[in-house]
C-alpha positions as a Python dict, from the first residue, in 0.01 Angstrom:
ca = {
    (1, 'X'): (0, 0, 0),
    (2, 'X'): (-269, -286, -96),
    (3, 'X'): (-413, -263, -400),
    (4, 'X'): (-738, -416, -623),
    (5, 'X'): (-756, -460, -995),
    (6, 'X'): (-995, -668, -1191),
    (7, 'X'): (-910, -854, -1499),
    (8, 'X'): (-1040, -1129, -1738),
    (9, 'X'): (-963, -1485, -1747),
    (10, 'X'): (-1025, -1517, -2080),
    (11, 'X'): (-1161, -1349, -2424),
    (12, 'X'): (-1563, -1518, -2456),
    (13, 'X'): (-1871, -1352, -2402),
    (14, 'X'): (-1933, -1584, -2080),
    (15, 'X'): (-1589, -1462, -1929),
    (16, 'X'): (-1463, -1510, -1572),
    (17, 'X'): (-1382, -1159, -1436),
    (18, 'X'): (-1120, -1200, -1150),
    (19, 'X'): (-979, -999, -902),
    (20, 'X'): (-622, -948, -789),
    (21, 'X'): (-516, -843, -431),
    (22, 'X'): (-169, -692, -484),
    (23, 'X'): (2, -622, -110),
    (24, 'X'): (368, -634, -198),
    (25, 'X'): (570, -684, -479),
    (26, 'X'): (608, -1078, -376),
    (27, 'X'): (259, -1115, -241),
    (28, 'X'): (-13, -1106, -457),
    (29, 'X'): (-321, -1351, -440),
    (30, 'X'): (-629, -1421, -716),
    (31, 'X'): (-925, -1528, -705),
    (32, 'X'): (-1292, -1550, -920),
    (33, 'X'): (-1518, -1277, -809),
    (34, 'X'): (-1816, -1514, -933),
    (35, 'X'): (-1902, -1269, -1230),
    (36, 'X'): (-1928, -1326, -1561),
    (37, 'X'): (-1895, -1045, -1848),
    (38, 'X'): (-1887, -1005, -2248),
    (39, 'X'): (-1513, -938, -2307),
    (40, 'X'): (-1635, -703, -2559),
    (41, 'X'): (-1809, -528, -2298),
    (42, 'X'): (-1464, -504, -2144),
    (43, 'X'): (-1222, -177, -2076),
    (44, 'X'): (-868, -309, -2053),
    (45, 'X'): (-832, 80, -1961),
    (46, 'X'): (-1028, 114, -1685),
    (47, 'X'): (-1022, -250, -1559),
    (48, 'X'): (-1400, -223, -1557),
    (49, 'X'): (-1704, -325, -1777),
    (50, 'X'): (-1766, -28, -2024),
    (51, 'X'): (-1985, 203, -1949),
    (52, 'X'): (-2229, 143, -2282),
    (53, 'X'): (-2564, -13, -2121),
    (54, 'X'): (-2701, -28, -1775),
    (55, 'X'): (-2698, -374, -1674),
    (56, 'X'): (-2280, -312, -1714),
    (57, 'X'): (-2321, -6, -1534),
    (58, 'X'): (-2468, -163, -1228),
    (59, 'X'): (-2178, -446, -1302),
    (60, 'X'): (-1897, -150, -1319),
    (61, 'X'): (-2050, -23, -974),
    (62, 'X'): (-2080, -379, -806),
    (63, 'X'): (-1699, -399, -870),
    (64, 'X'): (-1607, -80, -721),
    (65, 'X'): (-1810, -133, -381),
    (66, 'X'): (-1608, -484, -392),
    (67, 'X'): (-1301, -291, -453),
    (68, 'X'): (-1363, -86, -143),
    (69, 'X'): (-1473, -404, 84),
    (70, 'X'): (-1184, -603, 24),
    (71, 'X'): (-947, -281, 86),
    (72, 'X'): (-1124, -189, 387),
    (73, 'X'): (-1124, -593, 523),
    (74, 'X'): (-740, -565, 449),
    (75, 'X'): (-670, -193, 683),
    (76, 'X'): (-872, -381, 896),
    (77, 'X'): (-720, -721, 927),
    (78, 'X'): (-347, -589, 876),
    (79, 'X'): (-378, -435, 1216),
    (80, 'X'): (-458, -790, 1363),
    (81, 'X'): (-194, -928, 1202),
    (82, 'X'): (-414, -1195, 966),
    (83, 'X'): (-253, -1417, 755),
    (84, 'X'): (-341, -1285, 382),
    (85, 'X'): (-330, -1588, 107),
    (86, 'X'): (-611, -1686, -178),
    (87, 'X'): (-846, -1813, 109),
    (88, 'X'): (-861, -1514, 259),
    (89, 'X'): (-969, -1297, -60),
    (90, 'X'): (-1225, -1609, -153),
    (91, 'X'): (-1382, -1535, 213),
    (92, 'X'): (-1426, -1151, 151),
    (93, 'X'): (-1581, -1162, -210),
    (94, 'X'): (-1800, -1445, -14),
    (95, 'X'): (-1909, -1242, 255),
    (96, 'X'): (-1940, -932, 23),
    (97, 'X'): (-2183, -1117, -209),
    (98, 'X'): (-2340, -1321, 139),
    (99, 'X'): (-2270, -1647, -52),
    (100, 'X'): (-2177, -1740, 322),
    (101, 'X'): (-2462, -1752, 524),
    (102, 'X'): (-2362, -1597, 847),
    (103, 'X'): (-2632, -1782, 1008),
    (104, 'X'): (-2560, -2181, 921),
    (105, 'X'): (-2231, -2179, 710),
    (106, 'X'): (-1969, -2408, 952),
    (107, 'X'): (-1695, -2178, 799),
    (108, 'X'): (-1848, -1937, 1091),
    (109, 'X'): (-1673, -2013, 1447),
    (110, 'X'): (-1982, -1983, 1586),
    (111, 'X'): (-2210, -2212, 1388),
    (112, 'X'): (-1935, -2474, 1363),
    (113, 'X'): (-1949, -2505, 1718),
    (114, 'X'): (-2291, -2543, 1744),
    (115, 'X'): (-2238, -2784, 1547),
    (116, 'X'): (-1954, -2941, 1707),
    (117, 'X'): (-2199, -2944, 2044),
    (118, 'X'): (-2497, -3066, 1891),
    (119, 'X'): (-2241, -3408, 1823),
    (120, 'X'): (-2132, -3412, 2177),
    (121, 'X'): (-2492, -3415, 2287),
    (122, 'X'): (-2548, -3717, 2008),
    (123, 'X'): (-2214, -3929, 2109),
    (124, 'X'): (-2358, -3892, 2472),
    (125, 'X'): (-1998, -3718, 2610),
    (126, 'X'): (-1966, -3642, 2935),
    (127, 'X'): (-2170, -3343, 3058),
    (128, 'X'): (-1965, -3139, 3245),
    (129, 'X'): (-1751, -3128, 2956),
    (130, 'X'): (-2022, -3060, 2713),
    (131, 'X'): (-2158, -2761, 2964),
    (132, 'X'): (-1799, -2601, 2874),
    (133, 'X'): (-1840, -2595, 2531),
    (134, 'X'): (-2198, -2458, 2532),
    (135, 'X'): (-2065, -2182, 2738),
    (136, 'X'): (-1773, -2158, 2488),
    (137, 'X'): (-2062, -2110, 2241),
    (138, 'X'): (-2202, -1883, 2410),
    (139, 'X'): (-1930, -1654, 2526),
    (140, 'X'): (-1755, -1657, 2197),
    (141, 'X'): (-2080, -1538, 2022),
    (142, 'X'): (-2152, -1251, 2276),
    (143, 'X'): (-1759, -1183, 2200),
    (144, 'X'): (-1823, -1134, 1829),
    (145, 'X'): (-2133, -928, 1896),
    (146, 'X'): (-1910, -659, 2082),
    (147, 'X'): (-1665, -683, 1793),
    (148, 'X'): (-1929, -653, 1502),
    (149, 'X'): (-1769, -947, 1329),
    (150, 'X'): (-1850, -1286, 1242),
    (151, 'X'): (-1533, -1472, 1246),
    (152, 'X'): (-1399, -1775, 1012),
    (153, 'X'): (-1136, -1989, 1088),
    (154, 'X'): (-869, -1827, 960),
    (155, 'X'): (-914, -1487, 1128),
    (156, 'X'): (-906, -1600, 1489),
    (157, 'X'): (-499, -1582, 1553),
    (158, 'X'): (-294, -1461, 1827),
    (159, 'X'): (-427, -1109, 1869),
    (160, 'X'): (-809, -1239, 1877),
    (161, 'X'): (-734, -1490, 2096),
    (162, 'X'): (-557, -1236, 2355),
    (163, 'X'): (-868, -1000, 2332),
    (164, 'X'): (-1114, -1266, 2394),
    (165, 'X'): (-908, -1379, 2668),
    (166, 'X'): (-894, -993, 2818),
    (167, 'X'): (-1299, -941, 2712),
    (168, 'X'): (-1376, -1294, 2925),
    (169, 'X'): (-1152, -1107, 3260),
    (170, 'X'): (-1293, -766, 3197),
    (171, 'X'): (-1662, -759, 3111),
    (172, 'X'): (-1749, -1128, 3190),
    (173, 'X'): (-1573, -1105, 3505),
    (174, 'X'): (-1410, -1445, 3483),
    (175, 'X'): (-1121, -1524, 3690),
    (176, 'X'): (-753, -1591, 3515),
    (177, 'X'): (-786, -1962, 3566),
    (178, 'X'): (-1130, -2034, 3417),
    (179, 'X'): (-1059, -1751, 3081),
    (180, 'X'): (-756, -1942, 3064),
    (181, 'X'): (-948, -2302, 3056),
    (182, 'X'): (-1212, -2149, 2828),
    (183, 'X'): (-908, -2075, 2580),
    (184, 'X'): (-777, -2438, 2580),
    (185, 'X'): (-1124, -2541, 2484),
    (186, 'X'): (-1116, -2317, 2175),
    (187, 'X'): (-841, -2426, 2052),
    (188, 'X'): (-930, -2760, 2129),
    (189, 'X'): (-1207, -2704, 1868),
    (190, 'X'): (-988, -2525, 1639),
    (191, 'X'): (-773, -2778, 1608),
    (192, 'X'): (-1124, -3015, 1545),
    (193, 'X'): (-1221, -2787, 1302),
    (194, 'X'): (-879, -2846, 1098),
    (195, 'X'): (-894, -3156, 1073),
    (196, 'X'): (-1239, -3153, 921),
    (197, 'X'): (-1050, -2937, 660),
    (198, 'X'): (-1082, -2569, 803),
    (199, 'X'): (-797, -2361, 722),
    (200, 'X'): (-627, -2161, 1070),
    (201, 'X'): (-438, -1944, 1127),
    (202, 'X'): (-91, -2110, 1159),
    (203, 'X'): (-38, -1889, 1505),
    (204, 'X'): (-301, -2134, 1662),
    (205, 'X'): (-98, -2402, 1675),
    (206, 'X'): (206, -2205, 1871),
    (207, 'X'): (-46, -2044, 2083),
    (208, 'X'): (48, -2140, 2399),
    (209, 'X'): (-196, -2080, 2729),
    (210, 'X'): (-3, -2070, 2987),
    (211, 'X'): (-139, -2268, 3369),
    (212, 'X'): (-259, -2028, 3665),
    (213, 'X'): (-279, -2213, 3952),
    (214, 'X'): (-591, -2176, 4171),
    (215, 'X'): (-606, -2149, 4506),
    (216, 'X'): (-612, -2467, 4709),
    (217, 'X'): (-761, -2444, 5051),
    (218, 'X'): (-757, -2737, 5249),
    (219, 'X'): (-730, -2857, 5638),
    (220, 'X'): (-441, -3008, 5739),
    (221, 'X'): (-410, -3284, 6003),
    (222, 'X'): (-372, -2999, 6283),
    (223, 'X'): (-668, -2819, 6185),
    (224, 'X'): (-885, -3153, 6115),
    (225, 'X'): (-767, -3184, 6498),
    (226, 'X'): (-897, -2872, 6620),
    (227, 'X'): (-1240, -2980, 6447),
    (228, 'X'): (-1249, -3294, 6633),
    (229, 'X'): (-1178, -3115, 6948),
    (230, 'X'): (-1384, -2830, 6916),
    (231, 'X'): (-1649, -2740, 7160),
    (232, 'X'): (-1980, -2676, 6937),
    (233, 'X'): (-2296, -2693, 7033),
    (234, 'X'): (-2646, -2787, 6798),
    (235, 'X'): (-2701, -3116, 6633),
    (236, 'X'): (-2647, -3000, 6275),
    (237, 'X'): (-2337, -2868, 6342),
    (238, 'X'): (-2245, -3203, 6568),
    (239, 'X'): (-2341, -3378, 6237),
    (240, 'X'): (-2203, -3156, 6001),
    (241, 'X'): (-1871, -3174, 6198),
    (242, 'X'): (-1850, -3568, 6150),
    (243, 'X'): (-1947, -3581, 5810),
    (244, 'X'): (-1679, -3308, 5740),
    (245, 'X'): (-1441, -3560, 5956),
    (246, 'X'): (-1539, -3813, 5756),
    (247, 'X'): (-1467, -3659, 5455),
    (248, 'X'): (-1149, -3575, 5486),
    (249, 'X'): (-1046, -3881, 5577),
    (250, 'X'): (-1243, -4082, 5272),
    (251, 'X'): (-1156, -3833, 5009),
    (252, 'X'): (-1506, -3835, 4847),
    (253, 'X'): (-1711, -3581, 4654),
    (254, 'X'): (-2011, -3445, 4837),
    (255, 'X'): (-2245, -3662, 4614),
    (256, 'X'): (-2063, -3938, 4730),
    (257, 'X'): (-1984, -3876, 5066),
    (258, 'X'): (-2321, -3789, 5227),
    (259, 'X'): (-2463, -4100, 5022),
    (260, 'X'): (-2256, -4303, 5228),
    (261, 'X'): (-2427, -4546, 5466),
    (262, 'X'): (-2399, -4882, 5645),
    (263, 'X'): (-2478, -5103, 5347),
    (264, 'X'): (-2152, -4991, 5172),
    (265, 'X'): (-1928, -5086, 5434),
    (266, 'X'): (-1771, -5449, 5368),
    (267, 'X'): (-1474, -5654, 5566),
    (268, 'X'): (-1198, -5776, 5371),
    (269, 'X'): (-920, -6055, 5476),
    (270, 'X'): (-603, -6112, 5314),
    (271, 'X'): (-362, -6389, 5252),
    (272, 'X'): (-216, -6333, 5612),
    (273, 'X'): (-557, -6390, 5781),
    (274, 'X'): (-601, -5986, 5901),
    (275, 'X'): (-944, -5812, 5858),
    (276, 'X'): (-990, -5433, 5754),
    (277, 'X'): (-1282, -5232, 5696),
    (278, 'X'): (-1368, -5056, 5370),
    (279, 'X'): (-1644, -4856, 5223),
    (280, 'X'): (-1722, -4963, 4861),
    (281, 'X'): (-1861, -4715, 4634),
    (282, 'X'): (-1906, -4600, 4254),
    (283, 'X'): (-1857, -4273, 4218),
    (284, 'X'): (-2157, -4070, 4100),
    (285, 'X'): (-1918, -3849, 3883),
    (286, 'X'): (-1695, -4105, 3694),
    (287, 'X'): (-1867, -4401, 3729),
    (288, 'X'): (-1562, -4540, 3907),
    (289, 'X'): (-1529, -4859, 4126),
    (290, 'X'): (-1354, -4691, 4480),
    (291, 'X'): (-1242, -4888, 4782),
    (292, 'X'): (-1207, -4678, 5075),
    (293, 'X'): (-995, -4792, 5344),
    (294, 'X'): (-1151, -4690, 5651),
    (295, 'X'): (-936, -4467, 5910),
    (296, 'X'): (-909, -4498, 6260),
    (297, 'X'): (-1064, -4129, 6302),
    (298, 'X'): (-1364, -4249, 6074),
    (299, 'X'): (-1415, -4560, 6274),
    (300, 'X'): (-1419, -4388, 6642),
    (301, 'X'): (-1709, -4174, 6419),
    (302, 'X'): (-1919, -4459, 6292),
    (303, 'X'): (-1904, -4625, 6677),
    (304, 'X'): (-2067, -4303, 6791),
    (305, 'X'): (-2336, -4365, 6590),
    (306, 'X'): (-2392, -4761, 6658),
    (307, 'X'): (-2186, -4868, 6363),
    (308, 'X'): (-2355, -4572, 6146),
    (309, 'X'): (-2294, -4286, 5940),
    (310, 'X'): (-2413, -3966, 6109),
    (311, 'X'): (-2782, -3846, 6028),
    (312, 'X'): (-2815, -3592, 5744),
    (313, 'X'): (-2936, -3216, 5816),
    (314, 'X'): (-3308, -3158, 5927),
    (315, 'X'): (-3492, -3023, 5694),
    (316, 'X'): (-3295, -3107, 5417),
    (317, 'X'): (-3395, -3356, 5114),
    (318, 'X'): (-3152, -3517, 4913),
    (319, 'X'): (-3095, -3256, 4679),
    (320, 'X'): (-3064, -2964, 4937),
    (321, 'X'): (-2827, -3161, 5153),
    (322, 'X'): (-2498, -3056, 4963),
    (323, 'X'): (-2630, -2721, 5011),
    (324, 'X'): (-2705, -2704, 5383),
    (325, 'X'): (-2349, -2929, 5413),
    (326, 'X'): (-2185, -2641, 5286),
    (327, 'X'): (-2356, -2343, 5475),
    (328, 'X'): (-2283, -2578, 5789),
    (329, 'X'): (-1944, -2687, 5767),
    (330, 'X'): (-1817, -2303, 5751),
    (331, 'X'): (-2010, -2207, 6078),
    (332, 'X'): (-1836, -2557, 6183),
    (333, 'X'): (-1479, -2400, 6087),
    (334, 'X'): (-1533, -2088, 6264),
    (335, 'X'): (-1607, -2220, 6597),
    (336, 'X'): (-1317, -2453, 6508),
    (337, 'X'): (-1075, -2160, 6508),
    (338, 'X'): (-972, -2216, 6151),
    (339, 'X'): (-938, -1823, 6109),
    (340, 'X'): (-596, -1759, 5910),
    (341, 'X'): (-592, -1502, 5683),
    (342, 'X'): (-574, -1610, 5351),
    (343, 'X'): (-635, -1532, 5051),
    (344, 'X'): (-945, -1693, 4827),
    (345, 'X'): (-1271, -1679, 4608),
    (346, 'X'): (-1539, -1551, 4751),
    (347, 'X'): (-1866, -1490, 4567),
    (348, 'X'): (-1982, -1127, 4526),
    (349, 'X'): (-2363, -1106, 4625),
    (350, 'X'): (-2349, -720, 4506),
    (351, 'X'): (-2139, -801, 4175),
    (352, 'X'): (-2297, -1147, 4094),
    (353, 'X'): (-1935, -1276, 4066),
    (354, 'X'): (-1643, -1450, 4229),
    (355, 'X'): (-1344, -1223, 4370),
    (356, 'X'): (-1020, -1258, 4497),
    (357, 'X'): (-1013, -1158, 4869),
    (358, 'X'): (-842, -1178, 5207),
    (359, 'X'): (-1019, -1357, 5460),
    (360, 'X'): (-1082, -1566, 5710),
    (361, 'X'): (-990, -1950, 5633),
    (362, 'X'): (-1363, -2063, 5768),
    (363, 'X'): (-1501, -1823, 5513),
    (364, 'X'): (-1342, -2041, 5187),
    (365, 'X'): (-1423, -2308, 5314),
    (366, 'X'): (-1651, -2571, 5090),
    (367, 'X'): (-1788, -2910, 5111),
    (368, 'X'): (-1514, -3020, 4809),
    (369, 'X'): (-1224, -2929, 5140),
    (370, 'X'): (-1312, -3292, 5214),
    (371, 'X'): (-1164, -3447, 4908),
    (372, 'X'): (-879, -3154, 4842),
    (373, 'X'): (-785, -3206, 5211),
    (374, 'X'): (-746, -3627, 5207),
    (375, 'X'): (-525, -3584, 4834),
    (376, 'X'): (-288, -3299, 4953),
    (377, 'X'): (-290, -3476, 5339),
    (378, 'X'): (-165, -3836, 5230),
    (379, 'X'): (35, -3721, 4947),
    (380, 'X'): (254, -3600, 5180),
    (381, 'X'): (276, -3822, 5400),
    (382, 'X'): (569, -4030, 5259),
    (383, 'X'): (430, -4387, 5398),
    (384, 'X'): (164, -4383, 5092),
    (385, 'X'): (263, -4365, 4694),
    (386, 'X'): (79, -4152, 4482),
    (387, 'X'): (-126, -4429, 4319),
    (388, 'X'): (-232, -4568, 4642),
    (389, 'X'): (-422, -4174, 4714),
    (390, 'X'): (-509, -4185, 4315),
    (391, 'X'): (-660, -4503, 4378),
    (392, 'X'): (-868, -4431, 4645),
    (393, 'X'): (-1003, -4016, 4513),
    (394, 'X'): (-1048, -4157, 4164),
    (395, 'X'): (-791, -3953, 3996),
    (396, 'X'): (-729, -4161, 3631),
    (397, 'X'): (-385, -3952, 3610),
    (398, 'X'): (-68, -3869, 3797),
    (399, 'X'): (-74, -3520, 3623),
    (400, 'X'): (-438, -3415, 3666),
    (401, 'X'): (-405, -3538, 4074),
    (402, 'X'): (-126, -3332, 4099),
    (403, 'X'): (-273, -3021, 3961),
    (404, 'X'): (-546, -3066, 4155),
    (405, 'X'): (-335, -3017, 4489),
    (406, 'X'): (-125, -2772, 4343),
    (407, 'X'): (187, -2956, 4320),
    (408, 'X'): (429, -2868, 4053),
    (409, 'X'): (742, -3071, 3893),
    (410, 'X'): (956, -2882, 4106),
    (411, 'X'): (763, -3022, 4433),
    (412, 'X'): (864, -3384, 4311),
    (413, 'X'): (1267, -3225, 4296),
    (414, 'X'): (1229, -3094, 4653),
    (415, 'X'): (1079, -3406, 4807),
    (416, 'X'): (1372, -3640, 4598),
    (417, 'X'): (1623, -3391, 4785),
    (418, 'X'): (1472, -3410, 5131),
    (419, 'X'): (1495, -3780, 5041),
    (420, 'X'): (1851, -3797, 4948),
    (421, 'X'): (1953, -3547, 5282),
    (422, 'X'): (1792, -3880, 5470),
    (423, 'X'): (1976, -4115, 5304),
    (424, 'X'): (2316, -3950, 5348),
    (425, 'X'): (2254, -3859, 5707),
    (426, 'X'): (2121, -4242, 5775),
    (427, 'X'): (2471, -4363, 5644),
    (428, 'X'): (2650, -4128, 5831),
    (429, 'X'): (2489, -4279, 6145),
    (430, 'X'): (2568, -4576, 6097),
    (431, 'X'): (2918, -4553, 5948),
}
């Protein structure tokens, strides 16, 4: 059982009374409370200021209602399994006296990342990442609200990092995949926060969050097929078809794809004299440099259309075309026959969230199948590496391009195998 005495540092009339935090018989930890006392006002009886005057009888009761914090924190953290050292106490008699302010003091999660944020905005990150972190902000706060607790560094271990994870599935409805991304970034900025010279919890750093892979919907060459083929009827959809055609055969975000147009398509020659075709873009997203072969299927589309890219959607600006692209290419997909039964994301009108389903293939189906569909496609088609598809989507690593298609060290294994069956059965043939 825990317990709190008080005791003086030394015997002056300005003496330091301290406080000791006794859990076992090895773990004990000290620390200043911040008060000052007469020693001759002292009762090495009691462990209290004497009752003889009232300013030491306000003291004496101070020291109690400490007493009863810091027992109370303890009940309360042991059950969390906190780590309980000299930092620790020096946090409680803080927060007890509100020598933390709750509101700007960086020791607070919270404030230190709106802190951390505010930076990002200054170093002029990238803003997709910097939208994560402002919802980590966010979310985290609201988190602490439910639990009635503003949390410092060293209080957010294991267990806290579990019941944020199950509070971000439960009540903010997240799926697995994004609470689990939400937990990398905060202990991305826990790990920040350290070395600026916070002190964690040492569980942080074995924390490990573990990958759920997302569902990956894409068309394969047989469905893409059944597009082409497809008998559909209204110029949208005749347009929306080719651009979706298009797509997956460049392998181009939306922003990219329906910017492309006749200006951005250049003939190159090499060493042996031949010609090819390429479209030549920078990437809205990344700012990359991307030279995009163009495919026989996107050629026979651009000759329909004089040597053009199809016309965008009526009705549609530049800013609503992504939109209408989307709503389009699913009718598109349905009249296609692309109707497997799978299961996928769908957003909840009635809930105001994203759910896991089973339906239709047409029904999942988004304008970012285009660039999903031309990665997964060619990557397994064993005539092109993987940097030759990397080089061409924009993907800057091996790892993150294979996550993105869903393909696992253990895919890489089964394709060597396959491999090695070819190469024995090839020398049987000819032996």
């Amino acid at each position: 059982m825990a317990t709190v005495k008080y005791y003086l540092r030394s015997k002056t009339k300005g003496s330091a009374i301290q406080i000791q935090l006794s859990v076992s018989k090895d773990l004990k930890m000290r620390n200043s409370t911040g008060l000052q006392i007469d020693y001759l006002d002292w009762s090495d009886k009691t462990s209290l200021p004497k009752q003889n005057n009232p300013h030491n009888k306000n003291l004496s009761a101070e020291l109690i209602d400490l007493k009863k914090f810091i027992l109370e924190a303890y009940n309360q953290d042991f059950t969390s399994g906190v780590l309980f050292d000299s930092h620790w106490l020096k946090n409680k008699i803080s927060l007890f006296f509100e020598r933390i302010d709750v509101n700007t003091s960086d020791d607070i999660v919270v404030n230190y990342m709106k802190n951390f944020n505010e930076l990002r905005a200054l170093a002029k990150t990238k803003k997709t990442t910097d939208h994560q972190y402002l919802m980590l902000e966010d979310k985290f706060s609201r988190f602490q609200n439910i639990q009635k607790k503003n949390y410092v560094f060293a209080e957010v271990d294991k267990r806290v990092m579990l019941e944020f994870k199950n509070w971000l599935m439960s009540k903010d409805k997240l799926m697995e995949s994004t609470a689990n991304r939400t937990l990398k970034n905060l202990k991305t900025v826990l790990l920040e926060a350290r070395a600026n010279g916070k002190l964690l919890h040492p569980q942080v750093d074995k924390f490990t969050i573990e990958s759920v892979t997302s569902l990956k919907v894409f068309l394969n060459f047989e469905e893409l097929s059944k597009i082409k083929n497809a008998n559909i009827i209204g110029e949208d959809l005749l347009h929306a078809r080719d651009w979706l055609l298009i797509g997956c055969y460049t392998g181009q975000r939306v922003s990219d794809l329906l910017d492309m147009n006749q200006t951005k398509i250049f003939t190159k020659t090499d060493s042996q004299g031949e010609s090819f075709r390429f479209i030549d873009l920078v990437q809205r997203k990344t700012g990359k440099d991307v030279s995009v072969p163009i495919h026989d299927e996107v050629e026979q589309i651009l000759k329909k259309y004089g040597d053009r890219f199809p016309p965008l959607f009526r009705g549609s600006n530049s800013n609503s075309n992504a939109t209408r692209f989307n709503s389009l290419i699913k009718k598109v997909c349905e009249l296609s026959g692309i109707n497997q039964i799978l299961k996928g994301r769908i957003y909840d009108d009635k809930l105001k969230r994203n759910e896991i389903v089973e339906t239709e293939k047409y029904n999942l189906v988004s304008t970012h199948i285009c660039r999903r569909s031309f990665a997964t496609n060619f990557y397994g088609d064993k005539r092109f590496t993987t940097p030759q598809v990397m080089a061409i989507t924009g993907h800057k690593t091996e790892t993150t391009f294979l996550q993105y298609i869903g393909k696992t060290s253990s895919d890489h294994a089964l394709n060597t195998a396959k491999t090695f069956r070819e190469i024995k059965e090839q020398g049987e043939k000819i032996s």
